[in-house]
N, C-alpha and C positions, 0 to 999 in steps of 0.2 A: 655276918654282914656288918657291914660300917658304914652304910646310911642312914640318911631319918627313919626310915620304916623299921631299921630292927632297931633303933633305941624305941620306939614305937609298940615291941615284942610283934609286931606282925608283919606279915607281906603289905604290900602299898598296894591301894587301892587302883592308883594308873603310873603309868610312867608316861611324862610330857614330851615327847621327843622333838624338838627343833632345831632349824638352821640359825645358827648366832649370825648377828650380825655386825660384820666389824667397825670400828670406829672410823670416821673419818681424817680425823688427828686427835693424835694424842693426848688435848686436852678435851675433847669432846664426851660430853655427861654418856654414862653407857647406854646402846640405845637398846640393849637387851631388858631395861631394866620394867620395860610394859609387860615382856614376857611375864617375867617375876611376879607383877602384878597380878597378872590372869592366873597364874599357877595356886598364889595365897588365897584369890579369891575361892577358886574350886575348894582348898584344902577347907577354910572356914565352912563352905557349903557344906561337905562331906561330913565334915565334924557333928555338925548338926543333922544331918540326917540317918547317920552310925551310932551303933552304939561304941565307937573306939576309944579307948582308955585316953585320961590324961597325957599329956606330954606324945603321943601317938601322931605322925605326922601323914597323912592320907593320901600322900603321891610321892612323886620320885621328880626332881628336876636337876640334869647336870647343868652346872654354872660355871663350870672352871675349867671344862676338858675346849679349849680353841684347836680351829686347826692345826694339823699338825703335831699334836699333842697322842700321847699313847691313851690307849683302851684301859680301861682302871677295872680294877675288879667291884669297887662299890656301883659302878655303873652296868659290871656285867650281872650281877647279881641281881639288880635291882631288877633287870629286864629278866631274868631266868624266876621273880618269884612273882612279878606285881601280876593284877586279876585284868587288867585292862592299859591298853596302848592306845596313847591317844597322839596320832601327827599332829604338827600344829600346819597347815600349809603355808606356802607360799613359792613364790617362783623361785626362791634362793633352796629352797626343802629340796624337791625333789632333783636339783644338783649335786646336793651334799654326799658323798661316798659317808661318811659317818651317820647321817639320818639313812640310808640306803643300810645301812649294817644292822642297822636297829631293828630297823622295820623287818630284817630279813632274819632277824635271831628270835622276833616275838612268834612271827608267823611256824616258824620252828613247831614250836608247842603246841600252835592249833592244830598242826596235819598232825602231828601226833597222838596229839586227844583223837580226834577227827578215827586215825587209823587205829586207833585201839579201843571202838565202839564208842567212844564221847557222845554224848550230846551235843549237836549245832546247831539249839534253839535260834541262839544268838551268836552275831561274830565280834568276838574282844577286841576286834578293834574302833575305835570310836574318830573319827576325823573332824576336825575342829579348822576354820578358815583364820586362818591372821589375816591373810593376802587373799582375795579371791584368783582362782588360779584357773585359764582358759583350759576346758578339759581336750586339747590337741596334749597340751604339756602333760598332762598324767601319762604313767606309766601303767604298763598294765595292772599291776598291784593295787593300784589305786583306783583305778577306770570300772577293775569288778566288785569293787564295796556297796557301788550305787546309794550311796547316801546321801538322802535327800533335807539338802540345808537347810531350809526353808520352814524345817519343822522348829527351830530355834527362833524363828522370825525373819520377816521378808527383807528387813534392813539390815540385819544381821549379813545374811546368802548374798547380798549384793557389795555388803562393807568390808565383812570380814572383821574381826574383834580389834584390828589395830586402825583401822576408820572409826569403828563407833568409839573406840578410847580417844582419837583425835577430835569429832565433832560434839561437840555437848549437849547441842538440841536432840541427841541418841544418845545421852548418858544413861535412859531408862533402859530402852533396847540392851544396851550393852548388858545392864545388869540382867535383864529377863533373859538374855543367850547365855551369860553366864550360869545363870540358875539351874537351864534347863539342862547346859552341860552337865553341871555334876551328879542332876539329878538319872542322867542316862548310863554316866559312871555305875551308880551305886547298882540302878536297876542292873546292868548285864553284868558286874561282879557277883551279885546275888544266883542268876540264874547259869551264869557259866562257872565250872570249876575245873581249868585247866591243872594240869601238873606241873609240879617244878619241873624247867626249862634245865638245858646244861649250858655252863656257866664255859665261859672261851676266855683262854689266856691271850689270844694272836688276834687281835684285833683287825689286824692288816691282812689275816690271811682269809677273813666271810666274805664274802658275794656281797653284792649290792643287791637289795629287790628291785632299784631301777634299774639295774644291770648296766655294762661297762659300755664304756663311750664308742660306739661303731660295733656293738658286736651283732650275729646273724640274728635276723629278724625268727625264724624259726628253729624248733628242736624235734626230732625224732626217738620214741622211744616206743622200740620191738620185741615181741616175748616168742623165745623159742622154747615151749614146755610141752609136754604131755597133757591128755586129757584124763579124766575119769575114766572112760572108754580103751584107751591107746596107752594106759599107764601098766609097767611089767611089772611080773610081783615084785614084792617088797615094798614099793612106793607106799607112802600115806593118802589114801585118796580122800580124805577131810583137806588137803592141802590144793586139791583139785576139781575144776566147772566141767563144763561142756564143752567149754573153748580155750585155748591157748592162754588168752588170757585172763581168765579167770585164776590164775595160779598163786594161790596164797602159802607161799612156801613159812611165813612165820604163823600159820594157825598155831595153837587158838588164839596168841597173845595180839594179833592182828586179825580185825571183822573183813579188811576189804582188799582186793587184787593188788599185788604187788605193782603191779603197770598202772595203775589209776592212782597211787600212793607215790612212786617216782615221779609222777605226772605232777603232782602238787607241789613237790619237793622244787623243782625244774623251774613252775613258772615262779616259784617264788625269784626266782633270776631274771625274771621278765622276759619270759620268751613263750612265745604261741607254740605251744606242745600240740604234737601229731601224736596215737597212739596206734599200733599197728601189731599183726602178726609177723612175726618176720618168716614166717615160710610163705606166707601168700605176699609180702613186699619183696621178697629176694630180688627179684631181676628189676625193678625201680632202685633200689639201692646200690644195689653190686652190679650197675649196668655199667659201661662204659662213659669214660666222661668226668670231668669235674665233679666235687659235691651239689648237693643240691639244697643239703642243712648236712650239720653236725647230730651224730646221733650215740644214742646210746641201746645195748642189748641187755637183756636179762634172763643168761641162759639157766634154764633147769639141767641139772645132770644126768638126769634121770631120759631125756630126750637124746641125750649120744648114747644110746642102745640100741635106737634104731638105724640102721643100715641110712634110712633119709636124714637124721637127724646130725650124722656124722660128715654126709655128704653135702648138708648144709653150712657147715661150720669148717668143714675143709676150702670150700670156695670161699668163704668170709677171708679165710687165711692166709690163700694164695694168690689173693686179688689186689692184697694188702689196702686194706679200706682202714687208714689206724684215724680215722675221725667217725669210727664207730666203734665206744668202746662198750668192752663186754664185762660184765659185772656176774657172778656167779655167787647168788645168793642158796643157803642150802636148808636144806629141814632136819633139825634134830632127828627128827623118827629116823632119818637115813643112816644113824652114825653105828647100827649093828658094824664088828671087824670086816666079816667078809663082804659084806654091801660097800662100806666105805675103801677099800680097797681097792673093788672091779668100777665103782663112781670114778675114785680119784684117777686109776687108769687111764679109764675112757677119757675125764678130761685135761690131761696132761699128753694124752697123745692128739686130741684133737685139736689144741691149741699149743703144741709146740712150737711154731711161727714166729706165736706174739710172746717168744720171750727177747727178741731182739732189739736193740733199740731204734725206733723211732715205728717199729710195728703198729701201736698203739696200747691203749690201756689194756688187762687184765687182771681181776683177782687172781690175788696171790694165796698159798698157806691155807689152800683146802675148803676154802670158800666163805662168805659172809655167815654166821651165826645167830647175828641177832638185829632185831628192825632198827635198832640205836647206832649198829654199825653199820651197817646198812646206807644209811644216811648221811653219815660222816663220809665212807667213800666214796659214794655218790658227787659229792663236793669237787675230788679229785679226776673221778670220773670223766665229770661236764670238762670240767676244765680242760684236761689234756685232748676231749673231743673238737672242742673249740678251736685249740690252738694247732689242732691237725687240720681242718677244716679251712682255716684262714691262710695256711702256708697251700693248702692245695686248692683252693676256689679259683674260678674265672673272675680273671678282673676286668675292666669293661674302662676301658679310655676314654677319655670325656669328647660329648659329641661337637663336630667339626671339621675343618680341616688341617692336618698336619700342621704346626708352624716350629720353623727350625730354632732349637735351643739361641737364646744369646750367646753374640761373642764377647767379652772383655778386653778392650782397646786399654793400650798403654799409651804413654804421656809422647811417644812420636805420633800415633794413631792422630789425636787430639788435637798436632797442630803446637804442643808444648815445647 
């Protein structure tokens, strides 16, 4: 790494994430430079309250990436190691597609602790006011942290730290918010230990956690798997509940349902996730009619063995619903030759359909592997869900009465 933290020898304690704000002319003093301030303040806080080595720098602030500018790797880095994310808010924040990427690469790491048995004493992320921000404008990312400001001081939750830096009669305040931030820092880096994050070269190609400008207010995600009960030999039934969705096709290296782990993944895009069976939603989804949300499926293979299972995934096919796409996650235990065989069979004839274009998504090459890729396509997944979703939705004309287009009069029209 080529930031202050690894001249440092260690991960950073937080990464500052904010909306820069740009000058108003050219010669105008940077108005970013209070940020700077609050960022050095913490770092000295932290310093004192760590035991971190001389020369060791205790956060992460980007100062040079402006819009429009590429994704750097000392930036991707820095958010793939530090112990804690801190938003800076303000009404410019939650616009920014680049604080949206941030935010949506930290949260990354927590569902992944999260799904592979972590601890979630506490949540790494920490939210800090510049701008006091009306909570209609948060996103949902933001709206479920419930952090209550007020614990930093009452003038603080009303000011925000670029008020108390402006008035001076709150020069004190300022610094007691200050304090108590970094003091909150150091506490939830102690108690959480997330894992190194993966580090993205395509900046331009992660999701927003506000998510994109007009897209569908909800998302649906359906499990069509086997139970413990209804699972044919050969299956791993450590992989399987009671219910459909109980299906944890990456045991052991994952504690909790695939469907509840997608779920997380999703809203980190900002969207109100639905979780469902898809053999008790079938006829809601594959009903006639426009969409109703974008969705996505997480078929087990192990479920096209039954005669229902096949006849499920046949209708998915020839209804052509390609704003439901289907993801085919698989469980090592299944990879014995003859199992994987009479699997891959089953799902290459049951999803012949969706090799055409514009059918919609499907894993490819025998199925997902591992809860890391898993993840990754899932990214691709939503997307091509969405953008099936948006070409086939009812669109709804604005209420009124008809009024007929203008016409464009030429210079005889006019009287010229």
């Amino acid at each position: 790494m080529r930031g202050d933290a690894a001249r440092g020898g260690g991960s950073p304690y937080f990464f500052l994430s904010y909306a820069h704000t740009p000058r108003n002319d050219a010669g105008d003093t940077d108005p970013n430079i209070w940020v700077r301030k609050l960022y050095d303040g913490l770092c000295a806080h932290i310093m004192q309250m760590t035991d971190l080595p001389r020369g060791a720098r205790a956060g992460f602030l980007d100062q040079g990436m402006a819009v429009g500018t590429r994704w750097t790797d000392e930036l991707s880095e820095n958010l793939a190691r530090c112990k804690v994310f801190v938003p800076l808010y303000s009404p410019r924040y939650f616009i920014s597609e680049q604080c949206g990427r941030e935010w949506w690469a930290f949260s990354q790491r927590q569902i992944s602790h999260r799904a592979r048995g972590g601890a979630t004493r506490e949540h790494a992320i920490i939210p800090a006011l510049w701008v006091p921000v009306e909570p209609a404008q948060l996103p949902h990312a933001a709206r479920d942290l419930q952090f209550n400001h007020v614990s930093f001081g009452q003038d603080y939750a009303e000011e925000g730290f670029y008020g108390l830096t402006k008035l001076r009669y709150l020069r004190d305040e300022y610094e007691r918010a200050l304090y108590r931030l970094a003091k909150q820092i150091v506490h939830v880096a102690k108690v959480t230990e997330l894992d190194e994050g993966q580090t993205y070269d395509e900046y331009e190609s992660l999701p927003s956690a506000f998510g994109a400008s007009g897209h569908p207010p909800e998302f649906d995600i359906t499990v069509m798997a086997c139970t413990r009960s209804d699972l044919p030999p050969g299956g791993e039934p450590d992989c399987y509940g009671q219910l459909p969705r109980d299906w944890n096709p990456y045991h052991p290296a994952s504690t909790r349902p695939l469907g509840e782990h997608a779920a997380d993944l999703v809203r980190t895009m900002d969207y109100k996730v639905n979780i469902g069976d898809f053999e008790k939603d079938v006829d809601r989804l594959l009903g006639p009619g426009p969409p109703r949300a974008p969705g996505l499926l997480l078929l087990d293979r192990w479920a096209l063995a039954s005669a229902r299972g096949r006849e499920l995934m046949e209708r998915l096919c020839e209804e052509q619903r390609p704003w439901i796409s289907v993801m085919i996650p698989r469980c090592e235990d299944d990879a014995g030759p003859a199992r994987e065989k009479r699997l891959t069979a089953l799902t290459e004839k049951a999803l012949a359909a969706r090799t055409t274009e514009g059918s919609g998504h499907r894993t490819l090459n025998g199925g997902i592997r591992t809860l890391d890729a898993f993840g990754n396509e899932l990214q691709t997944a939503v997307k091509q869900a969405v953008a099936s979703y948006e070409a086939h939705a009812r669109t709804y004309p604005p209420a009124g009465p008809l009024v007929a287009p203008p016409r464009l009069r030429g210079p005889a029209d006019l009287g010229g």
